[in-house]
C-alpha positions in Angstrom: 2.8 256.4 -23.2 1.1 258.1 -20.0 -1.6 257.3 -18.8 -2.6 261.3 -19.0 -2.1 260.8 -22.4 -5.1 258.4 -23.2 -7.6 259.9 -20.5 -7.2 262.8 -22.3 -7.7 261.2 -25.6 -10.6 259.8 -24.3 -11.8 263.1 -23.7 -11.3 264.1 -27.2 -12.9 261.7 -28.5 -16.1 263.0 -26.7 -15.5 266.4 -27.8 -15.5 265.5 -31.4 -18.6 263.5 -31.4 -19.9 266.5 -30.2 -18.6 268.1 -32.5 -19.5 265.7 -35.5 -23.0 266.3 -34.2 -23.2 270.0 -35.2 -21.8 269.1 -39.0 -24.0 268.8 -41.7 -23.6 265.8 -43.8 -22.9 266.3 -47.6 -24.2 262.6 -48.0 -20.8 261.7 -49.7 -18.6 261.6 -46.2 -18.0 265.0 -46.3 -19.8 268.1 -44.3 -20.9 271.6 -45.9 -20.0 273.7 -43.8 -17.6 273.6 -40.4 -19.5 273.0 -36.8 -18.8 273.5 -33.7 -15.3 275.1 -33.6 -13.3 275.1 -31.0 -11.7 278.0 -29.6 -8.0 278.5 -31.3 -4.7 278.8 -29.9 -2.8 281.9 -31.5 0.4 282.3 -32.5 2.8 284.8 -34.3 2.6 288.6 -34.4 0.6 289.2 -37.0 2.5 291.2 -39.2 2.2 289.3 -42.4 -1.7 288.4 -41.7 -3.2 285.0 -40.2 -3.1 281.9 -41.3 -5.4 279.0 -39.7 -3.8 275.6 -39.7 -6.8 272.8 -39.6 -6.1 269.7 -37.7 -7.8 266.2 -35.7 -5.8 266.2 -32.4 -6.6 262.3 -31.6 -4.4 261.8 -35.1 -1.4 262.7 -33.5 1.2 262.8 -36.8 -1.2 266.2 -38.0 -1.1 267.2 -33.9 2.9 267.2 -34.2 3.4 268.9 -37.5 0.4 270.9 -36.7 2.3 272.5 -34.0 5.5 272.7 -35.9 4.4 274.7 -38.3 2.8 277.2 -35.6 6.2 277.7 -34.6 7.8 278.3 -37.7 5.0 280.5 -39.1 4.9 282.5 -35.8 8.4 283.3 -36.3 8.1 284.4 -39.8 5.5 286.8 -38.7 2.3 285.2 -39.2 -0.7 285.2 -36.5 -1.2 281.4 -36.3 -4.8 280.2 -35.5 -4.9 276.4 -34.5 -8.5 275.2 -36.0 -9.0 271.6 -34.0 -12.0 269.8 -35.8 -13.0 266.1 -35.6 -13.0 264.1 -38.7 -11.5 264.5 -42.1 -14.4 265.3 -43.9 -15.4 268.8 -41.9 -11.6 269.2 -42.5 -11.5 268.8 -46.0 -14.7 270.8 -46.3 -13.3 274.1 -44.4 -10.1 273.7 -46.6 -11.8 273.2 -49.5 -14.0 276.8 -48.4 -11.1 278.6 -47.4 -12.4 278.6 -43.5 -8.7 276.4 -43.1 -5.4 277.4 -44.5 -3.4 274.5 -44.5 -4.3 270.7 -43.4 -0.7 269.8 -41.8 -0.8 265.7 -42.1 -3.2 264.8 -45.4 -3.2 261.1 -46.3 -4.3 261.8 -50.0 -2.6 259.4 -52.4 -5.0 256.4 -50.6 -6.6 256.9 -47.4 -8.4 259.8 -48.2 -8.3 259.7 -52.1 -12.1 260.2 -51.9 -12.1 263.6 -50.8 -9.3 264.6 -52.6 -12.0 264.1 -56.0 -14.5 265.2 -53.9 -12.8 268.4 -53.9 -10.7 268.4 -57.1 -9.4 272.1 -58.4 -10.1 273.9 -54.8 -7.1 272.5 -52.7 -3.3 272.7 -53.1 -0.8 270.4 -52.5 1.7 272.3 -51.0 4.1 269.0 -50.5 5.3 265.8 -49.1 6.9 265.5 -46.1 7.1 261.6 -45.5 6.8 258.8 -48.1 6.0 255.1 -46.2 2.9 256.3 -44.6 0.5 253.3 -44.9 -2.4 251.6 -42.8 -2.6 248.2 -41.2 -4.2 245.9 -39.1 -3.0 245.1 -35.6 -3.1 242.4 -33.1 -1.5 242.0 -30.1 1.8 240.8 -30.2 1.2 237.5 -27.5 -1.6 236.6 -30.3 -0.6 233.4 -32.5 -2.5 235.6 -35.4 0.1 236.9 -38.2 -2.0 237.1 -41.2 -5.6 238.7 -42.1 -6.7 236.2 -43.7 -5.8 233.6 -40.8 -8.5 236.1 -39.2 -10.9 234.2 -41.0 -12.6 231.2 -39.1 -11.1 232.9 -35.6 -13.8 235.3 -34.9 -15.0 234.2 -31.5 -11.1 234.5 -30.1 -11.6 238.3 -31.4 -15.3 238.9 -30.0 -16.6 238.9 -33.6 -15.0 242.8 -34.1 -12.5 245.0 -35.5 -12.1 248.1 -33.3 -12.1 250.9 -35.9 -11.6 255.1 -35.5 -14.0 257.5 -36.9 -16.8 256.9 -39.1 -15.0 259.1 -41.7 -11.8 257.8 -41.8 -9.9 256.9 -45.1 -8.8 254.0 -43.1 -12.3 253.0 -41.8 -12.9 253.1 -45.2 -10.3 250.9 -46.6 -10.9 248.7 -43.8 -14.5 248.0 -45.0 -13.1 247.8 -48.4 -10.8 244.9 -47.1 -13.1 243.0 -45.2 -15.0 241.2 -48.3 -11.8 240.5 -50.1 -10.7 238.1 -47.2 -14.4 236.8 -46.5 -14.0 238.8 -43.2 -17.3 240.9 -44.0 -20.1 238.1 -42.7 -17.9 237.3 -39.4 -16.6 240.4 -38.1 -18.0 244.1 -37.2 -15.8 246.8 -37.5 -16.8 248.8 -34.3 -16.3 252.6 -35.2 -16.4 255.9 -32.8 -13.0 257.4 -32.2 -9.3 257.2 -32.1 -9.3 258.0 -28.3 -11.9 255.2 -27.7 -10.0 252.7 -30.3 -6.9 253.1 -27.8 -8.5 252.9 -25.1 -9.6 249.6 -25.9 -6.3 248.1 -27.2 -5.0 249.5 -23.7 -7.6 247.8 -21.7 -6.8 244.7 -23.8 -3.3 244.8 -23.7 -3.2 245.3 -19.7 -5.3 242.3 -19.4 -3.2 240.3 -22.1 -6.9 239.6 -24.1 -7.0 239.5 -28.2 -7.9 242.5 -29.6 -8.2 243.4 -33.4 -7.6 247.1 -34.3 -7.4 249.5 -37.3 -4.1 251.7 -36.7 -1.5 253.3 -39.2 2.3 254.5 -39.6 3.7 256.3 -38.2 1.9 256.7 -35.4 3.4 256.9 -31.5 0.7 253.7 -30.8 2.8 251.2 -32.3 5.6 251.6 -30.0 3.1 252.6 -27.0 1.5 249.1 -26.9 2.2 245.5 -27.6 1.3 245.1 -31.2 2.3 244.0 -34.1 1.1 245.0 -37.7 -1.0 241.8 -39.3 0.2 240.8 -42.7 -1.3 241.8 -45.8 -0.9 239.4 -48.7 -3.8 240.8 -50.9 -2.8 244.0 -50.6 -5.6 244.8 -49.7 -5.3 247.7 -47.0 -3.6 249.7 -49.7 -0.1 250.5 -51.0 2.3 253.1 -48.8 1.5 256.3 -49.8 2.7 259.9 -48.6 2.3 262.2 -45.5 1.3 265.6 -47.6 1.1 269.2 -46.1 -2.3 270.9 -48.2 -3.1 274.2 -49.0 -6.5 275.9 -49.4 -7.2 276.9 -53.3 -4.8 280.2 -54.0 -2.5 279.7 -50.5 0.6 279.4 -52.6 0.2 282.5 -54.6 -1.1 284.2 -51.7 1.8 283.2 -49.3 4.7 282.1 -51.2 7.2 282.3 -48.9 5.6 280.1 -46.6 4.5 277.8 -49.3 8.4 277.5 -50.5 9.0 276.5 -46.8 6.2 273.8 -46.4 7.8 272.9 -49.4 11.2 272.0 -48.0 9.9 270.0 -45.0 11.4 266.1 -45.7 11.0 264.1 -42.4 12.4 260.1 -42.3 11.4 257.5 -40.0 13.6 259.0 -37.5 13.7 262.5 -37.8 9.3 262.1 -37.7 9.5 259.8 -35.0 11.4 261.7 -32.7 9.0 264.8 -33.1 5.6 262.8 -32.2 7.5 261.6 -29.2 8.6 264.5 -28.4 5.2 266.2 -28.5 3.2 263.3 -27.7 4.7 261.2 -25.5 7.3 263.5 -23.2 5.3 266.5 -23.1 1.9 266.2 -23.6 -1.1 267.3 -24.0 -0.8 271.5 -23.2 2.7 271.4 -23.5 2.5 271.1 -27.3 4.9 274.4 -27.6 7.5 273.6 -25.9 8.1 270.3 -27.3 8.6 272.2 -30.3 11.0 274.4 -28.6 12.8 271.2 -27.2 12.5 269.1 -30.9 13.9 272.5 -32.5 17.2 272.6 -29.9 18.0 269.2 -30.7 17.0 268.2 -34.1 16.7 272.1 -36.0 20.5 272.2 -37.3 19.5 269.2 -39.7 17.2 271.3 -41.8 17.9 274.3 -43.6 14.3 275.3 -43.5 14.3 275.9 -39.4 13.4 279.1 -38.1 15.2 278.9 -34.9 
């Protein structure tokens, strides 16, 4: 990973506290209304109407297929608006409104299972495209710490916190569901703000070989990035594997069938997915996001019979 990469993260994850700052709470971790937009990046002609695709740049598998699906829809003839927001919940909420098309990388089975009810009967699940997504906790890999639960009674070697993402996170919340059950909840705070400011962090850590405890998921380009390894689970308690889905505002099948039938095709595996957040990610960038796409599309495009080359 560059070093571009996480300044610019960083940068992000000012912008979406900003952001975060002009939403109006709902009091149940989601927002009412969408705040402080920022200006989209269009795509497509046009012919067949616009569609706006919803997504949290810092979490980098809805930044990839976010920008896959630009390419694809553009080439279909859709106007593509990119819609970047901050934290699930104003994301859920503009979907749930219709203000959002399609939500590119939903982690609803677990993660964010709450705003799924929250919203029951006014979003579509338009399909899966991978099925071992799941979340973890992650030390370096130089620590002797394996376990969670051999967490317990080492706080001081961790500086008594768990550096967490954003406050509205499926996964800080099944982090603070996970605490108690291993007696974690009276030694450790989980520190929340960002996923920029989580990374940068665990890169600071990591440069300086220093134990670090952090909230991260797969996939996800980090876990390759850095030193770390994924701490065992033998509760269960960070949840079961569950599936990458592509969602759909309420009526967007009806309305757009054709594109719906392609979501609907989209099956990624480990290394099919992992080669495209490289790809966008890691060898192009922030910016560049397009013609990763283009690059992903030459190499990997004759694999799926869903490709609009």
């Amino acid at each position: 990973m560059r070093k571009s990469r996480i300044t610019a993260l960083a940068a992000l994850g000012v912008a979406a506290a900003l952001t975060l700052a002009g939403c109006a709470s709902d009091g149940a971790g989601g927002t009412l209304e969408m705040a402080g937009k920022a200006p989209s990046h269009d795509a497509g002609s046009g012919d067949k109407g616009t569609i706006t695709i919803g997504f949290l740049p810092s979490w980098t598998d809805g930044l990839s297929t976010a920008y896959l699906l630009q390419d694809q829809l553009g080439k279909m003839g859709y106007d593509v608006k990119m819609q970047t927001l901050s934290d699930a919940g104003p994301l859920y909420a503009g979907l749930s409104q219709g203000d959002v098309d399609i939500f590119p990388s939903a982690w609803p089975e677990v993660t964010q299972k709450a705003y799924m009810d929250q919203y029951k009967g006014v979003i579509e699940d338009l399909g899966t495209y991978y099925g071992n997504a799941r979340l973890t906790i992650a030390v370096p890999t130089y620590s002797d710490i394996d376990s969670i639960d051999q967490l317990k009674g080492n706080a001081s070697t961790f500086g008594g916190k768990i550096i967490g993402i954003e406050p509205g996170a499926g996964l800080t919340a099944q982090t603070q569901k996970m605490m108690p059950e291993y007696g974690l909840d009276g030694e450790y705070q989980l520190v929340t703000s960002s996923t920029a400011a989580m990374l940068t962090e665990l890169k600071s850590a990591t440069e300086k070989k220093q134990d670090i405890a952090v909230t991260l998921w797969r996939p996800f380009w980090a876990n390759s990035a850095f030193p770390v390894k994924d701490l065992k689970d033998p509760k269960g308690a960070m949840g079961k594997p569950e599936g990458l889905h592509f969602l759909g505002a309420k009526g967007f099948a009806e309305k757009h069938p054709e594109v719906a039938e392609m979501i609907g095709k989209i099956k990624l595996d480990d290394a099919q997915y992992g080669s495209l957040e490289d790809v966008v990610v890691n060898q192009f960038g922030e910016g560049k996001e397009p013609q990763a796409i283009d690059k992903w599309i030459q190499e990997h495009g004759g694999d799926f019979d869903w490709v609009q080359k």
